[in-house]
C-alpha positions in Angstrom: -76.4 34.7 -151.9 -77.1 31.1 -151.0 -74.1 28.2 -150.6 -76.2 25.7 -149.8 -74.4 22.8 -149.4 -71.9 23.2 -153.1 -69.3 21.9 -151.2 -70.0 20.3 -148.7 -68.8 16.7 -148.5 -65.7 17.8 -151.3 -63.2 16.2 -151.2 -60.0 18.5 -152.8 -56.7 16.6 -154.2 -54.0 18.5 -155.1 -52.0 17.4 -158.0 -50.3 20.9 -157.5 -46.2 20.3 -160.0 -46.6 16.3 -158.7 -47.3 15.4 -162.2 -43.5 16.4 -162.7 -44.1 18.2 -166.1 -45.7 15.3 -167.7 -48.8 14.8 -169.3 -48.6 11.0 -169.2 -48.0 10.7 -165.1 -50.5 13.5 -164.8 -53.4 11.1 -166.4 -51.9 8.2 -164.2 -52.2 10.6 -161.2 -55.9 11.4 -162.1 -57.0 7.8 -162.9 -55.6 6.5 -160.0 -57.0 9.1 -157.5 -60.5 8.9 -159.1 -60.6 5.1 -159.3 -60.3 5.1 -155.4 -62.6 8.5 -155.0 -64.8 6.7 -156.5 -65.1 3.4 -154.9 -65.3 5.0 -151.4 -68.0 6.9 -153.0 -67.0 10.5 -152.3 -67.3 13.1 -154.0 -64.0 14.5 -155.1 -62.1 17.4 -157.3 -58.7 17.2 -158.8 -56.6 20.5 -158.5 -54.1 22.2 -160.8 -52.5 25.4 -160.6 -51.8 27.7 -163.2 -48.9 30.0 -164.3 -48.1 31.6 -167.5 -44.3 31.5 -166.5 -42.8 33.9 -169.2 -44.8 36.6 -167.6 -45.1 35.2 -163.9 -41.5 35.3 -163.9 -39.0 38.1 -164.0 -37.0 37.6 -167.4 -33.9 38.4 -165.0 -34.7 35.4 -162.6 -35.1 32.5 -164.7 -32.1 31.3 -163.8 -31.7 32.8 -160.6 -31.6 30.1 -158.2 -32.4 32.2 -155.2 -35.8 30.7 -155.1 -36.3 27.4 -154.6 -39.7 27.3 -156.4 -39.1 28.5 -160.0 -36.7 25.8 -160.5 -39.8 23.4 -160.0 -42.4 25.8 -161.7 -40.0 25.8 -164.8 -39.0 21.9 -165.1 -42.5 20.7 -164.3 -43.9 22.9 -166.9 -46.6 22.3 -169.0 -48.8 23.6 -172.1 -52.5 25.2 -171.8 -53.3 22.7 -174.0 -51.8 19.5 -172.3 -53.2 21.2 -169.0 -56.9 20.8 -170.9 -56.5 17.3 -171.5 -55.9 16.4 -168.0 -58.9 18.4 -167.2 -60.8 16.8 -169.6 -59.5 13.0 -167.9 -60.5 14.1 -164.6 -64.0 14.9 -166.1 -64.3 11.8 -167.9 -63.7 10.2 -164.3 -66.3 11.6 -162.4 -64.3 14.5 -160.7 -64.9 18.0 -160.8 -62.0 20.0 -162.1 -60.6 22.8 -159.9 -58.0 25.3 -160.3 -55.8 27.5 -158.6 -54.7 30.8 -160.8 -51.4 32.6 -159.4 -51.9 35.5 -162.7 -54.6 36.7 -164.7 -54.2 35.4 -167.6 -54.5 31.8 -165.6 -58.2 32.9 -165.1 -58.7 33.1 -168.4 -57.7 29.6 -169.4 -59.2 28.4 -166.3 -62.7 29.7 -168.0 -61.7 28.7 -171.5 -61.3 24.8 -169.6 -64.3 25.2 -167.9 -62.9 24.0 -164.8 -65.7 24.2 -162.2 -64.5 25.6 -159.2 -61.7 28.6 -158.8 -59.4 27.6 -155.4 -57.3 30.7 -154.0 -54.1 30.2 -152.5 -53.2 31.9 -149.0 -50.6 33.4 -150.8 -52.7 35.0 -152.9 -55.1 36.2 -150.8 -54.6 39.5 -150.3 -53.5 39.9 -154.6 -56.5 42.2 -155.5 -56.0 42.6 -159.4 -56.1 38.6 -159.6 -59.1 38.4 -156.9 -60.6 41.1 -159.2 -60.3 38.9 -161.6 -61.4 35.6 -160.0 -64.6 37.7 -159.1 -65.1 38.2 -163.1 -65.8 34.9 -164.3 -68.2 34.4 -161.5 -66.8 30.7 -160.4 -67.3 29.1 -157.0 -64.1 29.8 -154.9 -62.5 28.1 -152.0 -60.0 30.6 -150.2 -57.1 29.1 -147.7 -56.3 31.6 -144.9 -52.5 30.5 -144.1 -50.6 33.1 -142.4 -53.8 35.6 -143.1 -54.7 37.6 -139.7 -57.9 38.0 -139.0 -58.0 41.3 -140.8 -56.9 39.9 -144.4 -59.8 37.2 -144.3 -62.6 39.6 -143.2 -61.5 41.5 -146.4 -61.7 38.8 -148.8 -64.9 37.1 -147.2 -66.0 40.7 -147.6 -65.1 41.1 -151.5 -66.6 37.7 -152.4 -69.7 38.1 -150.8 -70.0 41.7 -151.8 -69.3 40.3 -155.5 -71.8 37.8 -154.9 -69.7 34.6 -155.6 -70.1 31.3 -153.6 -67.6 31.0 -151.7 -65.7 28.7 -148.8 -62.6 29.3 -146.6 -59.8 26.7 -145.8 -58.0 26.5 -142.4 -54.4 26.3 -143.5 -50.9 26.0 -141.9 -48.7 26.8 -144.5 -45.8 24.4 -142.7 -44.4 21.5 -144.9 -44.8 19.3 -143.5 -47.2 20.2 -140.7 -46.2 18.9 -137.7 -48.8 18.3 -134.9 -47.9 21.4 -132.8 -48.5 23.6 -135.2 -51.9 22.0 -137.3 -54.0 24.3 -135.0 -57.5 22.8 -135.7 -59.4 25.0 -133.5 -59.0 28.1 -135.9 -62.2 26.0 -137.5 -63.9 26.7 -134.7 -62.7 30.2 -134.9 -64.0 30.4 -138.3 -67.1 28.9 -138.3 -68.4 31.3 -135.6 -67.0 34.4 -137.4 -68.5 33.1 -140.8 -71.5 31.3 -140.1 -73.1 31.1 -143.3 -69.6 30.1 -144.9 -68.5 26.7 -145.3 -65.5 25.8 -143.7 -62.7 23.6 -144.5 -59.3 22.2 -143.6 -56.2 22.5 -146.3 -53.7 19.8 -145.0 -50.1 19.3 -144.9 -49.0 16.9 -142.4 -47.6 13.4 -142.7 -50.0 11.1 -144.7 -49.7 8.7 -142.4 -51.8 11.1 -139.8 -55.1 9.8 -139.9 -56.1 11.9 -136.4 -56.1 15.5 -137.5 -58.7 15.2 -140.6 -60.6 13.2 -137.9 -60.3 15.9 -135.7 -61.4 18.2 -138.1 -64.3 16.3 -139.7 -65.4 16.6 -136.1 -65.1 20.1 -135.9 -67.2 20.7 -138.6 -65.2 20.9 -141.7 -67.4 20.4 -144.7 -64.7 19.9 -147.6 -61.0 18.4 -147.0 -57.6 18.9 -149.4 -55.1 16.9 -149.9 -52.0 17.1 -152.2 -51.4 13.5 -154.3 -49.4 12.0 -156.2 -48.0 8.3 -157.9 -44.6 7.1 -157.1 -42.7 5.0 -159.7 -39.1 4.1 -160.5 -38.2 7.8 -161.2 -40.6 9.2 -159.0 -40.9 10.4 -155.3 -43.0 12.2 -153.3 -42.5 14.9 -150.9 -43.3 15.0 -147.4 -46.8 16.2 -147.5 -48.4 14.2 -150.9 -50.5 11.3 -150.6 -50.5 8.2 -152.8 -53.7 6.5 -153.5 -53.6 4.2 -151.2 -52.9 6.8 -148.1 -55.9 8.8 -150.0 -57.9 6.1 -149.7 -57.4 5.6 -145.7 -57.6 9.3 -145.7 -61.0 9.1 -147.5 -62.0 5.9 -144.9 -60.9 8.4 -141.6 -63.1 10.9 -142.6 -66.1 9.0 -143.4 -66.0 7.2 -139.8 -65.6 10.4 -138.6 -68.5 11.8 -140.0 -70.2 8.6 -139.0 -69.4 8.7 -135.7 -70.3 12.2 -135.6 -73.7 11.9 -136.4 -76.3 14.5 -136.7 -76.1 18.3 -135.8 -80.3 18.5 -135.0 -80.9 16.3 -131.6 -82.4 13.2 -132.8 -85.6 11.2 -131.3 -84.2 8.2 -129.9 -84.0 4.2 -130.7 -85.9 1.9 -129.4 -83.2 0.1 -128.4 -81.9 3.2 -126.5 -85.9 3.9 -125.3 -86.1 0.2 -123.4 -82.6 0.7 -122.1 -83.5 3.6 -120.8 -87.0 2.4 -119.4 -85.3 -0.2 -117.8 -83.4 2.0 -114.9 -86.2 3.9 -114.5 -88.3 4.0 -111.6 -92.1 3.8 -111.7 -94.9 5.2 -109.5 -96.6 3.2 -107.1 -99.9 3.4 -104.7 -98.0 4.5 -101.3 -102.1 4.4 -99.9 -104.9 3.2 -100.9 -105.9 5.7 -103.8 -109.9 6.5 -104.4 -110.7 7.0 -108.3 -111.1 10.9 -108.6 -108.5 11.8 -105.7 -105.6 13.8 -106.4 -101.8 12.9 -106.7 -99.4 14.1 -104.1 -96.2 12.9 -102.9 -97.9 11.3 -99.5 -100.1 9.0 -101.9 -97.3 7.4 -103.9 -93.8 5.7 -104.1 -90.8 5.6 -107.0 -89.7 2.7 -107.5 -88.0 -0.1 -110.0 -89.2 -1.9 -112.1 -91.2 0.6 -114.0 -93.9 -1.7 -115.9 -95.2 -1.3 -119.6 -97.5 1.8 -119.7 -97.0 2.5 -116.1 -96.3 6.8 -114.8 -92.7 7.3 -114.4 -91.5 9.7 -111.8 -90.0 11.7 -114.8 -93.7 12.5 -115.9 -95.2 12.5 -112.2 -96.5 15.9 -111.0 -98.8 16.6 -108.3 -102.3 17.0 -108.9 -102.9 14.9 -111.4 -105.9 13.0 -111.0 -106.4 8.7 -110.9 -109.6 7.4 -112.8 -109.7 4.3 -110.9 -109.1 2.7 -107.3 -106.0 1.9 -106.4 -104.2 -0.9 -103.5 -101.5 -0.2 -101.7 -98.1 -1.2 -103.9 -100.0 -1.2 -107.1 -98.7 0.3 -110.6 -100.5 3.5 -111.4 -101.0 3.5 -115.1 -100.7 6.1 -117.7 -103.9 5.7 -119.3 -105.5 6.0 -116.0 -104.3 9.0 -114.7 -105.5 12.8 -116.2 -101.7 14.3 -116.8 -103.3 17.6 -118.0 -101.1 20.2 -116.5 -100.7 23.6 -117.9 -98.1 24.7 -115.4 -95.7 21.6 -116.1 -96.4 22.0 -119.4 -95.9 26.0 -119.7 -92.3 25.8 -117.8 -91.7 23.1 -120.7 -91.9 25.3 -123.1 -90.5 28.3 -121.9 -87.0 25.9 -121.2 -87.2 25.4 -125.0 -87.3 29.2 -125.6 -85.0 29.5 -123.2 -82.5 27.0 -125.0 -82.8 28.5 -128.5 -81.4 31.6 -127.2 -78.6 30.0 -125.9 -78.4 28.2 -129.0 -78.3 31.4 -131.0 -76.2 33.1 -128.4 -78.3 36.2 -127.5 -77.6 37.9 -124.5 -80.9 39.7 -123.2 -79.5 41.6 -119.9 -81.0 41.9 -116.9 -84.0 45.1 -118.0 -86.9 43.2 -119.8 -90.4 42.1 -118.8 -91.6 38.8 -120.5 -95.3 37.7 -121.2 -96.7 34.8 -122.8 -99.2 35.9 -126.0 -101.6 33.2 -126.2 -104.7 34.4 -127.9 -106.8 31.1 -127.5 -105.9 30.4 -124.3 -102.9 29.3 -122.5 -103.3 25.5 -123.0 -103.3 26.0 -126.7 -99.8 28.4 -126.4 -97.8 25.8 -128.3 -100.0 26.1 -131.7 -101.2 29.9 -131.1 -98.5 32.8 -129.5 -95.5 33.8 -129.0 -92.9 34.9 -126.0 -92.5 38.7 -126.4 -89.5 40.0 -124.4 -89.9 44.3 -124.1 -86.6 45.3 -124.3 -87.5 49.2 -124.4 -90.8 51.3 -124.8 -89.7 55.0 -125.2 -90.2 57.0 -128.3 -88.8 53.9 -129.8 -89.1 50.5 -128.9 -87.7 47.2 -129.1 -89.1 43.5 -128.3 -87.8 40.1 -129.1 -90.4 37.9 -129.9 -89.5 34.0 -130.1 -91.9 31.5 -131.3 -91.1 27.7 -130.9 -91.5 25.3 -134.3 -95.3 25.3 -135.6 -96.3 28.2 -133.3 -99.0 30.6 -135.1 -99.7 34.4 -134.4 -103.2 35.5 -135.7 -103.6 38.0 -138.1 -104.1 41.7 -136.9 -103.0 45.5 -137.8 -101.9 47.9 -135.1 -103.2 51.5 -136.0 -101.0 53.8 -134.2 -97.7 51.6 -134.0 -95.4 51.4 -137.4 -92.8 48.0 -136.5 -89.7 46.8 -138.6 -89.1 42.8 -138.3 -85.6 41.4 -138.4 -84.8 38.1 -138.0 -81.7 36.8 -135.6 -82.3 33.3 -135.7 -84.1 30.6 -137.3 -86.6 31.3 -140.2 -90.0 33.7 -140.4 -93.0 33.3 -142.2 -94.8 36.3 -142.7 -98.0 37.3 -144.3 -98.4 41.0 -145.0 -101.3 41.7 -146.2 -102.1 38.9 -148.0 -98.3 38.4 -149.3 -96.2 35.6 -148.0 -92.8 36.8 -147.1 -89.9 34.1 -145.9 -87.5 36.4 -143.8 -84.1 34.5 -143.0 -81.4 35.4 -140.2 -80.5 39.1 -141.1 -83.9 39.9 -143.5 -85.6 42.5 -142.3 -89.4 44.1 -143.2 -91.2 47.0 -142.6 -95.1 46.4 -141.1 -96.7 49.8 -141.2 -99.0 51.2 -139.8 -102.9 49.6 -140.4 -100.8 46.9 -142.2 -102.3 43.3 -141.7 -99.8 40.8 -140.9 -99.4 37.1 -139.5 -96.8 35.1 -138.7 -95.4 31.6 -138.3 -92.1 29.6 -138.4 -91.4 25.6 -139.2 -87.9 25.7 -137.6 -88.2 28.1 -134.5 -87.4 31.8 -134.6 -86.2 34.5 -132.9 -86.5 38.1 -134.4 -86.2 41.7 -133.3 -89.8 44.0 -133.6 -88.6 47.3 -133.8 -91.4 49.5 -133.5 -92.7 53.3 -132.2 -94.3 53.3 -129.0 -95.9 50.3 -128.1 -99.4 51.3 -126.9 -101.6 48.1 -124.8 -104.5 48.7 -127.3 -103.0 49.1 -130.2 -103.6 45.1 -131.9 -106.2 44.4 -133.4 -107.6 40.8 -134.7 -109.9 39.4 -137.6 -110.7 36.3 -135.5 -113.4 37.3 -133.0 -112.7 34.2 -130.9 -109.4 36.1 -129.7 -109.2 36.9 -126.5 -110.2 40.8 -126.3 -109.3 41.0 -122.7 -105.6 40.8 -122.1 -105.9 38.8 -119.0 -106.8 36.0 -120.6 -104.7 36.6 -124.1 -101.2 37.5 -122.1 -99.6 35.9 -119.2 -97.0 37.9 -117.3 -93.9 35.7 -116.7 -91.3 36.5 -113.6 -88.0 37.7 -114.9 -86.1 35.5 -112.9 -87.1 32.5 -115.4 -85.6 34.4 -118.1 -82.0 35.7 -116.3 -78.8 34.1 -116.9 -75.7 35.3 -116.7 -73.8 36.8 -119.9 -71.0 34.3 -120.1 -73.8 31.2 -120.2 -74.2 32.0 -123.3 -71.7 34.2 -125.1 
C-alpha cells in the first residue's frame, strides 16, 4: 500500500453545523474559504459531516434536552440533496470534498456524492460496523486520535492498513477551545515514530487568533492541517474554535513560513554565499620550511593560518603524507592542485562515519558482539563504487549479517553453493538482481536467494538490510567477473570493533 504524498500539503476546513442549517450561508462559507485557499495557493478540502438524524437519534430523545448536541444536529439540519449541492460548489471551486460519516447509511451518500476523501472522527474511532463500512467503499481516510490511548489507534491503523485503504492520522485534543496547556504537539512526534510510513497531521481547536501551535506543528512534521470555519453576519456568530476567512488566511500564511523556514528534511549542499562565508574564517596551510617538490607533508613542515587563499589546502583537508609537486618558501600558500591528496585511510574512516550515521539515522542498535569488514572486490580505493560493510552478527547453524551499502555502491554478481540467504530490508531502498530479475525491495520486503542462485545488488538512496542465511562458510561466494579479487586479503578488510561501538541510548 503506498500513500505517497495524497495528503500531504492538505489543508482540511471544517464547515462541520457552521452553515447553521442553510444551504445559502453554506455556499457563502465555501466561496469564501476557497477564494482565499486559493489565492494563497494551497491546496485545500472543505468538510461536512453526515447524519441521517431519524435513525442516529433515539425517537425518545428528540426532544430530550439532556444533550447539548442534538439540539444543534436537529436545527442545523439539512437534506442529502442540498448537502450535494454544496459538494458540488466546493468542487466547482477547486476544493476537494471531504466527509465525515457518524452512521452507515452516511457512507452511502458520501459515495453517491463522490466526495473524495472519508475523515473519521475520534469519536468514532473505535465504531467498528461504521469503520467496516468506511473500509467498503475503499475511500482515502484521515482518522483523529482524540482521547484514543495508544491501544485504540494501533487497532484502527491496523484495520485500515490490513483493508488496504490510504490512510492518515490526526493529532487531536478534543478540548473546545484548546487552550495551550493542553494542545500537546509532541504526540506528533509520538506518532510519526510509531507510524512511520503514515502521514501525520494536527486537528486544531484552539483560539484562531494562535498562529504559534500550527507553526509549531508544521515544524514537527505535520503534513495536512484542519481547521473548523465559518462566515459571520448579522445573525451569525462563531464559536470559540471556528475561523473566518480572514483568520484562515493568516492561518494558511503561518503555515507556509513555517514550512519555509523549515526547509528541507535531506541535508542540502550548500550556497555559495554560505561556501565563501565559510571560506573566509578558515585557515589555510602554509610552508612552515622550505618544502622540496616530492617531499612529504607533516605537521613540522607547515602552518594553519588566515587568510585561506583561492584554491589554497585548508587544514580541514590537510593530512599527513600527502605529497607537494613543487618547491615551496618559507610562508608560502601550498596549493590544492599541487599537492597529491590521495589518501585511502582518510578517505576509508570517511566513509565508514557515513555508515556509521545511517544507522543512527535508522536507529539500529548493533550491541557490543559483531566483527565488521569492508568487502571491496576491486580494491579498497574503489570501496565507494564496488562493496559493501558486512556486520556478522551470528554464524551458528544459522546466521545473521547486516550489510549496509552507501548511495551508488555496487556488489558484483555471484552465487554461493552451500549457503541458502533471506534479504530483508530495514532501511533505505535495495536493488536486486536475481538471476537476471530486477527486484526493488523497500523497508520490510524481504527475498529469498537460494542456493546456486545468482544475485547482485545496488541501492540509489543508501541501505541497510538483514542477510539471513545458514552457515556462512569463507569460500562459499563465487564471481562471474574474473578481475575480483580471489584472495580475501585483498577483497576484505577487517575493521576494529571499536569504530563501530556506541552506546544503545546514542541511538534509540
Amino acid at each position: 500500500m503506498k500513500n505517497n504524498s495524497y495528503f500531504d500539503d492538505l489543508f482540511i476546513f471544517d464547515m462541520a453545523n457552521n452553515h447553521q442549517g442553510s444551504v445559502e450561508h453554506g455556499l457563502e462559507i465555501i466561496k469564501s474559504i476557497s477564494e482565499v485557499c486559493n489565492r494563497k495557493g494551497c491546496r485545500g478540502a472543505m468538510k461536512f459531516q453526515y447524519r441521517q438524524l431519524d435513525t442516529f437519534i433515539h425517537p425518545d430523545f428528540k426532544n430530550a434536552k439532556q444533550s447539548k448536541h442534538i439540539p444543534r444536529f436537529l436545527d442545523t439540519r439539512l437534506s442529502p440533496d442540498q448537502f450535494s449541492d454544496l459538494v458540488d460548489e466546493v468542487k466547482r471551486n477547486g476544493l476537494q470534498a471531504m466527509c465525515t460519516p457518524f452512521d452507515e447509511e452516511s457512507v452511502g451518500i458520501i459515495e453517491r456524492h463522490n466526495i473524495d476523501i472519508i475523515k473519521i472522527a475520534s469519536c468514532s474511532a473505535s465504531d467498528w460496523p461504521l469503520l467496516e463500512r468506511v473500509a467498503k467503499s475503499k475511500k482515502p481516510v484521515v482518522c483523529s486520535t482524540a482521547g484514543l490511548l495508544i491501544d485504540d489507534i494501533d487497532n484502527v491503523v491496523s484495520f485500515f492498513r490490513h483493508k488496504n485503504i490510504r490512510l492518515a492520522i490526526m493529532h487531536c485534543v478534543a478540548v473546545y477551545p484548546t487552550l495551550i496547556d493542553d494542545l500537546q504537539l509532541n504526540q506528533i512526534d509520538l506518532l510519526k515514530e510509531r507510524y512511520p510510513f503514515l502521514p501525520i497531521g494536527f486537528s486544531t481547536h484552539e483560539e484562531p487568533s494562535n498562529m504559534t501551535a500550527v507553526k509549531i506543528a508544521v515544524s514537527k512534521g505535520a503534513k495536512l492541517l484542519e481547521r473548523h470555519v465559518g462566515v459571520v453576519t448579522d445573525k451569525i456568530s462563531l464559536n470559540a474554535y471556528s475561523s473566518t476567512p480572514k483568520q484562515i488566511g493568516n492561518w494558511l500564511d503561518a503555515a507556509i513560513e513555517a514550512k519555509k523556514m523549515c526547509g528541507a528534511n535531506a541535508r542540502l549542499h550548500p550556497k555559495e554565499e554560505e561556501i565563501d562565508s565559510l571560506y573566509s574564517l578558515k585557515r589555510g596551510v602554509y610552508a612552515k620550511t622550505d618544502i622540496c617538490k616530492g617531499e612529504k607533508l607533516d605537521r613540522n613542515k607547515v602552518f594553519f593560518a588566515m587568510p585561506l587563499q583561492k584554491d589554497q589546502l585548508h587544514s580541514g583537508n590537510f593530512s599527513e603524507g600527502y605529497v607537494v609537486g613543487r618547491d615551496y618558501k618559507v610562508g608560502k600558500p601550498l596549493m590544492q592542485d599541487e599537492i597529491d591528496q590521495r589518501d585511502l585511510l582518510k578517505t576509508t574512516y570517511s566513509l565508514i562515519h557515513q555508515v556509521k550515521g545511517m544507522l543512527y539515522q535508522a536507529r539500529i542498535p548493533i550491541g557490543r558482539k559483531f566483527s565488521v569488514e569492508l568487502s571491496h572486490h576491486y580494491g579498497i580505493e574503489k570501496f565507494s563504487e564496488v562493496g559493501a560493510i558486512v556486520i556478522d552478527c551470528i554464524n551458528r547453524k544459522y546466521c545473521k549479517k547486516l550489510i549496509i551499502q552507501i548511495p551508488n555502491q555496487f556488489h558484483p554478481y555471484h552465487y554461493h553453493k552451500r549457503k541458502e540467504e533471506t534479504f530483508q530490508v530495514l532501511w533505505g531502498e535495495l536493488l536486486l538482481n536475481l538471476d537476471g530479475e530486477n527486484h526493488i525491495l523497500k523497508s520490510g520486503d524481504q527475498i529469498v536467494v537460494g542456493q546456486g542462485k545468482k544475485h547482485s545488488f545496488t541501492t540509489k538512496t543508501g541501505v541497510i538490510f538483514e542477510e539471513i542465511s545458514t552457515t556462512h562458510h569463507g569460500n562459499d561466494s563465487f564471481y562471474d567477473d574474473t578481475k575480483v579479487y580471489s584472495d580475501k586479503s585483498f577483497r576484505k578488510t577487517k575493521l576494529d570493533n571499536a569504530l563501530f561501538t556506541f552506546e544503545q541510548y546514542d541511538i534509540i
